[in-house]
Each structure stands twice: as C-alpha cells, then as structure tokens.
C-alpha positions, 0 to 999 in steps of 0.5 A: 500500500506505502508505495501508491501514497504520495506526498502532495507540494504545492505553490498558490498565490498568497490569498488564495483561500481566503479568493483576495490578495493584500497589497502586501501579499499580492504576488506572493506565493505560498507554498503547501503541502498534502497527501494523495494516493496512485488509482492508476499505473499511468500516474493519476492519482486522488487527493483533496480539492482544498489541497491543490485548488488555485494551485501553480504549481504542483509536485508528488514525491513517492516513496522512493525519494522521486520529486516529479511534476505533476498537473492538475486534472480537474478538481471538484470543491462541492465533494472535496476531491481533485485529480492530478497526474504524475508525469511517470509510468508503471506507477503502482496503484491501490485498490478500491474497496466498497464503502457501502459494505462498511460497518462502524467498529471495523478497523481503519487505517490512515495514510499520508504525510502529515506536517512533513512526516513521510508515510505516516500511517496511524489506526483507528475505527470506523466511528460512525457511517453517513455523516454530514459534512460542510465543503469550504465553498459551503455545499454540503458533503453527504454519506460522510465517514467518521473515524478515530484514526488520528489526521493533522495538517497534511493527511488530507487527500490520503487513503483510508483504507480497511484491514485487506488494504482496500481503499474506503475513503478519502481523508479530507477533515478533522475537528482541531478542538475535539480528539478522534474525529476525523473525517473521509469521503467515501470511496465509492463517491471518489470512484465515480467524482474521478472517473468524471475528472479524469474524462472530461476534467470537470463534474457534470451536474444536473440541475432542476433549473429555478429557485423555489422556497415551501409555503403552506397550501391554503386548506380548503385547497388540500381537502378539496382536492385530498392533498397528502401534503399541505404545503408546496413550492413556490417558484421564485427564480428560473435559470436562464436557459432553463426555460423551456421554448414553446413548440409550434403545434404539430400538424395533423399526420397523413398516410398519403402518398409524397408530393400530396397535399396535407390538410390541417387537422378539421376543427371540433364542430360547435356542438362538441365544443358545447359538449366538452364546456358541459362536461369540464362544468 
C-alpha cells in the first residue's frame, strides 16, 4: 500500500483561500503541502480539492525519494476531491474497496504525510457511517465517514483504507478542538467524482433549473382536492436557459402518398365544443 501514497507540494498565490490578495501579499506565493494516493499505473492519482485548488504549481514525491511534476486534472470543491497526474509510468496503484459494505467498529487505517512526516500511517475505527459534512465553498458533503484514526495538517487527500488494504475513503477533515474525529469521503463517491475528472476534467451536474422556497397550501385547497401534503413550492427564480421554448403545434399526420397535399387537422364542430364546456362544468 506505502508505495501508491504520495506526498502532495504545492505553490498558490498568497490569498488564495481566503479568493483576495493584500497589497502586501499580492504576488506572493505560498507554498503547501498534502497527501494523495496512485488509482492508476499511468500516474493519476486522488487527493483533496482544498489541497491543490488555485494551485501553480504542483509536485508528488513517492516513496522512493522521486520529486516529479505533476498537473492538475480537474478538481471538484462541492465533494472535496481533485485529480492530478504524475508525469511517470508503471506507477503502482491501490485498490478500491466498497464503502457501502462498511460497518462502524471495523478497523481503519490512515495514510499520508502529515506536517512533513513521510508515510505516516496511524489506526483507528470506523466511528460512525453517513455523516454530514460542510465543503469550504459551503455545499454540503453527504454519506460522510467518521473515524478515530488520528489526521493533522497534511493527511488530507490520503487513503483510508480497511484491514485487506482496500481503499474506503478519502481523508479530507478533522475537528482541531475535539480528539478522534476525523473525517473521509467515501470511496465509492471518489470512484465515480474521478472517473468524471479524469474524462472530461470537470463534474457534470444536473440541475432542476429555478429557485423555489415551501409555503403552506391554503386548506380548503388540500381537502378539496385530498392533498397528502399541505404545503408546496413556490417558484421564485428560473435559470436562464432553463426555460423551456414553446413548440409550434404539430400538424395533423397523413398516410398519403409524397408530393400530396396535407390538410390541417378539421376543427371540433360547435356542438362538441358545447359538449366538452358541459362536461369540464
């Protein structure tokens, strides 16, 4: 498992996390450090989003002492994981395990570089499954997982990984004021948040497309029309393109043969039209 774990050196303009630059520091760089983890023998490797976003230059040292270079692949803030590749071939890489199948009490073991110490591992349990987690750009992280393996500054973007040495989550959080709480992204989200970066260098999201907040429905409209809910949305912005464009109706279908002309579709004769007013009353 020691040699898919790489240690993570960036460079960022100095400000970058808080998104501006004081006068002082403005054209400043400062440099940073994290953890990451080789998911395939070609060099692409998983860490953290907070670890190199806004990064301008990125390196991996492995456990043999190589200093390589390496690129950012596409990151995404909303999960807290990014992508890099190592300029490096017939790299050894980790294997993926099932976050689903995980239990709390199962043994979890942390890897990665903390506050400058190489390849340091550390133990725990797996506390607790399905937590709730805030990202730094305020979205919240679901299916989070709670552990008591000790992580410091610098563990972010390694592996948490079981007993069989399988992959089961994404180290990316720790309470500073609390002792034993920690906190790893799901394997099975990194899977699939990767397998996206790596493709199209970005995470590809729908969306429903307008702004909506609950208000309660008026009462005698919920027993009219024996509502099971007695409140709805409220439609209070759209998207701009979401939208959708009015179609042109269709014209009416024929069978004849090409080259014939079509006839519009023959209008309801009054009498139905009567009739449909009678029965929608």
């Amino acid at each position: 498992m020691s040699p898919s774990v790489v240690a993570i050196e960036v460079k960022k303009a100095a400000g970058e996390n808080s998104g501006r630059q004081t006068a002082r520091g403005r054209g400043e760089e400062r440099a940073g450090a994290g953890s990451g983890f080789i998911v395939t023998p070609d060099g692409f490797a998983l860490t953290n989003s907070h670890v190199v976003h806004g990064a301008s230059e990125v390196r991996a040292m492995l456990t043999d002492g190589r200093r390589l270079a390496a690129r950012l692949i596409g990151d995404d803030p909303d999960t807290d994981l990014a992508v890099v590749r190592i300029d490096a071939r017939d790299l050894a890489p980790v294997e993926l395990g099932d976050s689903d199948a995980l239990r709390p009490g199962q043994v979890a073991i942390a890897l990665g570089c903390p506050l400058g110490f190489q390849f340091t591992v550390t133990t725990g349990v797996v506390s607790a499954l399905g937590r709730s987690l805030r990202a730094q750009n305020g979205r919240m992280m679901d299916a989070i997982i709670q552990t008591d393996a000790a992580l410091n500054p610098g563990n972010s973007g390694g592996p948490l990984v079981n007993t069989r040495g399988e992959v089961i989550g994404v180290n990316t959080a720790t309470i500073v004021s609390a002792q034993g709480l920690a906190f790893a992204v799901p394997v099975n989200t990194a899977r699939e948040v990767a397998a996206q970066l790596i493709n199209y260098g970005r995470i590809r999201r729908s969306f429903v497309g307008f702004g909506g907040q609950t208000v309660p429905l008026v009462r005698q409209v919920v027993r009219y029309y024996q509502l099971p809910q007695e409140s709805g949305v409220l439609v209070i912005a759209v998207e701009p393109g979401s939208r959708r464009r009015p179609q042109a109706s269709p014209r009416a279908t024929s069978s004849s043969a090409p080259g014939s002309t079509e006839r519009p579709a023959s209008r309801p004769s009054s009498a139905c039209s009567r009739k449909k007013r009678l029965v929608c009353r």
